[in-house]
C-alpha positions as CSV (number, residue, x, y, z in Angstrom):
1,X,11.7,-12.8,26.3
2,X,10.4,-9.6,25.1
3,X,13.2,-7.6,23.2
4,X,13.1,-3.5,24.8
5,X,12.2,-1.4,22.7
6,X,15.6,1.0,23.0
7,X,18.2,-2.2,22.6
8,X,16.6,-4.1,19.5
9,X,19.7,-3.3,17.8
10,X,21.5,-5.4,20.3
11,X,19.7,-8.4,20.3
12,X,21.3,-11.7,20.0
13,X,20.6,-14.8,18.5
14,X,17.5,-15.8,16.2
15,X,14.5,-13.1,16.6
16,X,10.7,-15.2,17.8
17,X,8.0,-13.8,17.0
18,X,7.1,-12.4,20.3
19,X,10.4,-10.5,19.9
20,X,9.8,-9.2,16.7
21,X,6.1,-8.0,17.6
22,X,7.7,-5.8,20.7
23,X,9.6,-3.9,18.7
24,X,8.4,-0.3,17.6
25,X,5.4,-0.2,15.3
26,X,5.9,2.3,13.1
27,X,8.4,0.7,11.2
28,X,9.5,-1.2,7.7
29,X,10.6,-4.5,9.3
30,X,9.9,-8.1,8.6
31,X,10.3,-11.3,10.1
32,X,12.0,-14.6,8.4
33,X,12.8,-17.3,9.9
34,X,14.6,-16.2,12.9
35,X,15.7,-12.7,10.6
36,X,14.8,-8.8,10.3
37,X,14.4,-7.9,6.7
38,X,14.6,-4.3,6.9
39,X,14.0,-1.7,4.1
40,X,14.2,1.6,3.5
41,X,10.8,3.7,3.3
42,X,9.2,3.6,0.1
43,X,9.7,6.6,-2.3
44,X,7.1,9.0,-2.9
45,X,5.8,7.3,-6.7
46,X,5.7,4.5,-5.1
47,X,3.1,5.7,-1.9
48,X,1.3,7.6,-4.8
49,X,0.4,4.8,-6.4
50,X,-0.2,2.5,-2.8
51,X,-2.1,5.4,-2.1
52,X,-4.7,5.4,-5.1
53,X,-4.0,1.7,-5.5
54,X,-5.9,1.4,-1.8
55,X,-8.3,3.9,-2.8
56,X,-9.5,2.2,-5.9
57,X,-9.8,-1.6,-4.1
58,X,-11.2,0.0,-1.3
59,X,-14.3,1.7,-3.3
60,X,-14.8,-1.0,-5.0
61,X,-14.8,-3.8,-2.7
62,X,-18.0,-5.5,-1.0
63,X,-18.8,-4.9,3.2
64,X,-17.6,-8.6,4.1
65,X,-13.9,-7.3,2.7
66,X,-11.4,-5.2,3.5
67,X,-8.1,-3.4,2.5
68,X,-5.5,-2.5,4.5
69,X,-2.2,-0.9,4.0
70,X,1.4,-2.8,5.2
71,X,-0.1,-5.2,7.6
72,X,2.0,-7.5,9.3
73,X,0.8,-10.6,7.8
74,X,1.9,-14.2,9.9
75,X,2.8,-16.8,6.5
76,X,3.8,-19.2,8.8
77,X,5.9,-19.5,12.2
78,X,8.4,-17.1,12.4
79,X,7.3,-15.6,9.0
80,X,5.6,-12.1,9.2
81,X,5.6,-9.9,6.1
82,X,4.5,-6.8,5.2
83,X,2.6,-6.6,2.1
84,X,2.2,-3.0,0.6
85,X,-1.6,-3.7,0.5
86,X,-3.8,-7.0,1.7
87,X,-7.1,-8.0,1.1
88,X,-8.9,-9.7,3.6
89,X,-12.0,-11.3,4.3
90,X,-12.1,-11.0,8.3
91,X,-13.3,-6.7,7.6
92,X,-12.8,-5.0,11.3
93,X,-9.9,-7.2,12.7
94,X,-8.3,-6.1,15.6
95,X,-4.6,-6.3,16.6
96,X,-1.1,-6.2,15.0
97,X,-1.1,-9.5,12.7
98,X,-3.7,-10.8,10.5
99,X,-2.9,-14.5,9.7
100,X,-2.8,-15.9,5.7
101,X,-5.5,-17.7,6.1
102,X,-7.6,-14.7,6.5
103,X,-6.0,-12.7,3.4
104,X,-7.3,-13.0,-0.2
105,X,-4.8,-11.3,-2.2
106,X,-1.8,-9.6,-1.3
107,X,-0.3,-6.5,-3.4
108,X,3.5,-5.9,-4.2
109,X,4.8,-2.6,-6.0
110,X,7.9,-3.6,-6.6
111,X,10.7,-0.9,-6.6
112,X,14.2,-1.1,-7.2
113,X,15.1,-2.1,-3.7
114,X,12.2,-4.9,-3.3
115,X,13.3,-6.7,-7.0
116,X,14.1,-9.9,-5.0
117,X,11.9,-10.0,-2.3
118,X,8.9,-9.0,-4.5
119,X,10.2,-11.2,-7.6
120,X,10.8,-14.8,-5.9
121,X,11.1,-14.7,-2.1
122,X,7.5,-13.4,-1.2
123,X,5.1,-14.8,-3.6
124,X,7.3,-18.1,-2.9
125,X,6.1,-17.5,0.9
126,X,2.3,-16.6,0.1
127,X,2.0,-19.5,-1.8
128,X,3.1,-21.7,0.5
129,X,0.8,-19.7,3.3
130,X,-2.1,-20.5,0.8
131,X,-2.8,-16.8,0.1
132,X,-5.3,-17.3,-2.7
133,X,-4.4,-14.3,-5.2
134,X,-1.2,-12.3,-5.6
135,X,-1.2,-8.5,-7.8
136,X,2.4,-7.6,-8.2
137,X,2.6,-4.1,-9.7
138,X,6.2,-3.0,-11.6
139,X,6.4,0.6,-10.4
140,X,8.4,1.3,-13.9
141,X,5.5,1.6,-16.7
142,X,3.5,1.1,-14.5
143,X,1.9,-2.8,-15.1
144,X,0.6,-5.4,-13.3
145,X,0.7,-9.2,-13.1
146,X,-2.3,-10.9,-11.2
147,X,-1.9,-14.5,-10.2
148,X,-4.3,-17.2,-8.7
149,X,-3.0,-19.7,-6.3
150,X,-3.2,-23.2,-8.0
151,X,-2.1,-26.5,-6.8
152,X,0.3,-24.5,-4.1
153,X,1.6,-22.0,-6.7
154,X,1.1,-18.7,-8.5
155,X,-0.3,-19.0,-12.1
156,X,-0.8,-16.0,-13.9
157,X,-4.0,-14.6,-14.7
158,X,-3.6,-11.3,-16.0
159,X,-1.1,-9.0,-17.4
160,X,-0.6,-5.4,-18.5
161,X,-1.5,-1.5,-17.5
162,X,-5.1,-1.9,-17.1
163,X,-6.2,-4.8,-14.9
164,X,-10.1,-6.0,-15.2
165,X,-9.8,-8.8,-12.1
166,X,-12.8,-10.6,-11.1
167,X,-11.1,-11.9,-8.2
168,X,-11.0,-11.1,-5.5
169,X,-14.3,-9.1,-6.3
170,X,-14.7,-7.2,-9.3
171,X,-12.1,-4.1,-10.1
172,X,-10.7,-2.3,-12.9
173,X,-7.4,-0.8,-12.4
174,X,-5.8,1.9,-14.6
175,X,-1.5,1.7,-13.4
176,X,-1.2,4.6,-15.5
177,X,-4.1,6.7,-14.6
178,X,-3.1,5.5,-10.7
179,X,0.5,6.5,-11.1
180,X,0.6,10.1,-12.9
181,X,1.8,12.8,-10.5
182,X,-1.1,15.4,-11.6
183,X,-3.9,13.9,-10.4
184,X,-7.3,15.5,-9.9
């Protein structure tokens, strides 16, 4: 049963995935098992630095890859998140979900209203989903932690304010440089 659009406030009982995917698109929803997770919009340091974050992975990455900004990502049944950016290796996908299997890193700016999520809950998820790199970025500093998916969990690879990751294609990131407000 498809949820409309005007009473997805109302709805009752757990939330399927074809219910979740008829709501509005434009909006900061997830799904988990059965759940909404909803946050607010992200503030404007932390779209800067999406922003140039996507920018930077996006020059440098080869044709067979691309990066896209909060895609609904399926990380299991019932499970869709929203990454702030994923990498895939399926470039020119069409639809509203891309599936795990088809993502090679996802990237997390973690702010003070995604601590949890972006801390334990999600890279708990991706791991499990076999999401083969995850970049979380601390939005205060800024620095970055890379981590490489081994034997079903996150080991980290790489730490600090400028990030030289091989994986997965070759990028240096400056957080700092990313994040200042002046910009040219």
């Amino acid at each position: 049963m498809s949820v409309p659009q005007q009473d997805w406030h109302m709805h009752d009982g757990p939330w399927t995935e074809d219910d979740f995917l008829a709501l509005p698109e434009d909006r900061g929803i997830e799904l988990l098992d059965g759940e909404l997770l909803m946050s607010p919009y992200a503030s404007i340091p932390h779209q800067r630095l999406a922003s140039r974050l996507w920018l930077t992975l996006d020059t440098a990455r080869p044709t067979n890859i691309e990066v896209l900004e909060s895609v609904n990502v399926r990380v299991g049944h019932g499970r869709i998140l929203i990454p702030d950016l994923a990498i895939t290796g399926y470039p020119g996908a069409d639809g509203v979900v891309i599936d795990a299997a088809d993502v090679l890193m996802v990237v997390e700016i973690v702010s003070p209203g995604s601590v949890a999520a972006d801390r334990a809950i999600k890279p708990r998820l991706y791991a499990e989903a076999g999401i083969p790199h995850y970049l979380r970025i601390e939005l205060n500093g800024p620095t970055g932690l890379s981590y490489s998916l081994r034997a079903g969990r996150y080991v980290a690879d790489e730490a600090g304010s400028v990030l030289r990751l091989s994986q997965p294609f070759p990028v240096e990131i400056d957080l700092p440089s990313l994040a200042c407000k002046s910009r040219r």
